[in-house]
N, C-alpha and C positions, 0 to 999 in steps of 0.2 A: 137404283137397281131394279127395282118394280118395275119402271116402264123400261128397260133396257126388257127386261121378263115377256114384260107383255107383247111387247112390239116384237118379238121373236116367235113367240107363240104364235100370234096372230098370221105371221109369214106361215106357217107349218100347215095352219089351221085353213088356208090360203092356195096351200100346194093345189092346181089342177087336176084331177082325177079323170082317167080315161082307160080306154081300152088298150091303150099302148100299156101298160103294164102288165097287162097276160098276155101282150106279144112279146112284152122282154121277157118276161119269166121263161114265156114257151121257146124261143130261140135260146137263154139259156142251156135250160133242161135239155132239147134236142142237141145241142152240139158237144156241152157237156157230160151230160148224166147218161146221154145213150150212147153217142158216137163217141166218146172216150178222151173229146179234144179239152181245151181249159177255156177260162175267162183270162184274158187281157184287160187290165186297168189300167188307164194315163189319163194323164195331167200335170200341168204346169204351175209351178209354186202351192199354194196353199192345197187349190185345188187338185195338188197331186200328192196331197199327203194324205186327203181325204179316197181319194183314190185307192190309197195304198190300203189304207184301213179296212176299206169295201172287201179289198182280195181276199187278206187277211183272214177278215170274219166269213169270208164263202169259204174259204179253206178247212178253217174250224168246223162246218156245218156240212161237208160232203160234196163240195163244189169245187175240183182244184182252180183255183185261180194264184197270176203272178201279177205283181207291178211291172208294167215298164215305163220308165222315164224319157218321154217323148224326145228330147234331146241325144239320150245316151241312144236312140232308136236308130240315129244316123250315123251312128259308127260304130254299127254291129251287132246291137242290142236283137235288133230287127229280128234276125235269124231265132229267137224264140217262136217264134210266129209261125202255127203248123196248119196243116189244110179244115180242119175240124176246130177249131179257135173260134171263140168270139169275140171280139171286142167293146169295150165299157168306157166312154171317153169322156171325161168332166171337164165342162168349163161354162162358164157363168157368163163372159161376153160372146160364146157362139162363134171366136173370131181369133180365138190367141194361133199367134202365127205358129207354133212346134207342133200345137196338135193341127191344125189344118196340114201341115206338112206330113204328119205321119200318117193321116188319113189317105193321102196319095202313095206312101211310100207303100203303106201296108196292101194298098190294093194293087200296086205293081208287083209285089210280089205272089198275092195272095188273092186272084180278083172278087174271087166267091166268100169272101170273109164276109160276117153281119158284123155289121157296127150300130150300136147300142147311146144315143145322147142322155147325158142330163146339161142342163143347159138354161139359161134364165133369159134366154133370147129365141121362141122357135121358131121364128123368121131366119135366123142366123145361117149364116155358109156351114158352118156345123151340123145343126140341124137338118137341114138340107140333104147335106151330106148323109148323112145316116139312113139305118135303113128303119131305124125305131127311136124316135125324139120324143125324152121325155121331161118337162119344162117344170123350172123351178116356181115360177110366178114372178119372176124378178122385181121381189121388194126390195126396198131401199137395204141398204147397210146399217145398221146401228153406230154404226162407227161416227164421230162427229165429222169428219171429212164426205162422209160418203162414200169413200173408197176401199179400205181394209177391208178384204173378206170375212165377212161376221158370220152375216144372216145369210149369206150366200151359202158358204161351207156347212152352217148347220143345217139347212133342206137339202142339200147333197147329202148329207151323212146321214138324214133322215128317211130319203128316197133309198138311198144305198139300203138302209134296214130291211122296208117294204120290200125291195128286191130278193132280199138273202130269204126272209120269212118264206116268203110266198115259193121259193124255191124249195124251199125244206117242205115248206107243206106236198109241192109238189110231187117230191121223191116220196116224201113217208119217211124223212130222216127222225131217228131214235135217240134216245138219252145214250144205248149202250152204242152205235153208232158214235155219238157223239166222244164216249169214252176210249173208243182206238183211236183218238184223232189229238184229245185234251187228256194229258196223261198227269200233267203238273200242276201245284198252286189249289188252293180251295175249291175251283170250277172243277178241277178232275177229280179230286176227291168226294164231289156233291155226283159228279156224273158214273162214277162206279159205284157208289155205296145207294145210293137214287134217295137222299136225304136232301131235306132243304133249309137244313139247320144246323149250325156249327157244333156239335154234341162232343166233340174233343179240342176242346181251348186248348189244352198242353200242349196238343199235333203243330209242328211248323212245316208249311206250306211250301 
């Protein structure tokens, strides 16, 4: 378990750091937080559950973002897709054929869309593609195969973090902010009362 720990950490510890991350932030914030459009998330299998969670948590923090599922993209889904959008697109080989696909589709519809990589390849057609690529460091997998999205998924969900923060920093997003958004469950309750201690055990969530 330790070295499953470590060797995960060290991928994190590992992540590339660059200027492309206050261009994501800033292409963000501009298309979202000023112009009024959303974040687009996708990805295919693991990496688009990781995806999904990204949206999620920009949503929670003042950033509307949705999932779309690269597949469901090609019959119909698409039509979410507005002039002010940004796009957020995960994948770890730089090369899975749904989202290469949606990247032409969405630009046929849409030619001025920014697209945003994270990606463990920035050589990749993906990368490439993009108009801001931002790279995992493509360590190995912990997985014994080498194959199971492991350590891939968690420096995605970890970059996804940096991303949401550095967003919120940007706006000046608030606790009370935060409490029209998280109305339910202990988080809302920590975020309107502004405690960070559970002081009514009897309370159910």
């Amino acid at each position: 378990m330790r070295d499953i720990l470590d060797r995960e950490a060290r991928a994190i510890e590992n992540i590339p750091v660059s200027d492309n991350y206050a261009r994501a932030i800033d292409l963000i914030v501009e298309h979202v937080n000023r112009r009024g459009g959303k974040l687009i998330t996708s990805g295919m299998g693991k990496a688009g559950q990781i995806a999904m969670n990204i949206a999620t948590t920009f949503c929670s923090t003042g950033t509307p973002g949705v999932f779309l599922h690269p597949s469901e993209a090609q019959h119909g889904d698409l039509g979410v897709l507005q002039p002010d959008d940004v796009m957020l697109l995960l994948s770890n080989s730089g090369k899975t054929r749904e989202i290469i696909e949606l990247v032409h589709l969405a630009k046929a519809l849409n030619p001025s869309v920014p697209i945003i990589v994270i990606t463990g390849d920035p050589d990749s057609l993906l990368a490439r593609a993009g108009d801001v690529a931002l790279s995992t460091g493509g360590a190995p997998e912990v997985c014994p195969l080498g194959l199971t999205p492991t350590t891939s998924t968690t420096m995605m969900t970890v970059m996804g973090d940096v991303l949401v923060v550095g967003v919120m920093q940007e706006i000046g997003f608030t606790r009370e902010e935060y409490a029209k958004r998280h109305h339910g469950g202990y988080l809302g309750y920590k975020s309107a009362v502004g405690c960070d201690k559970d002081d009514s055990a009897n309370n159910v969530y």
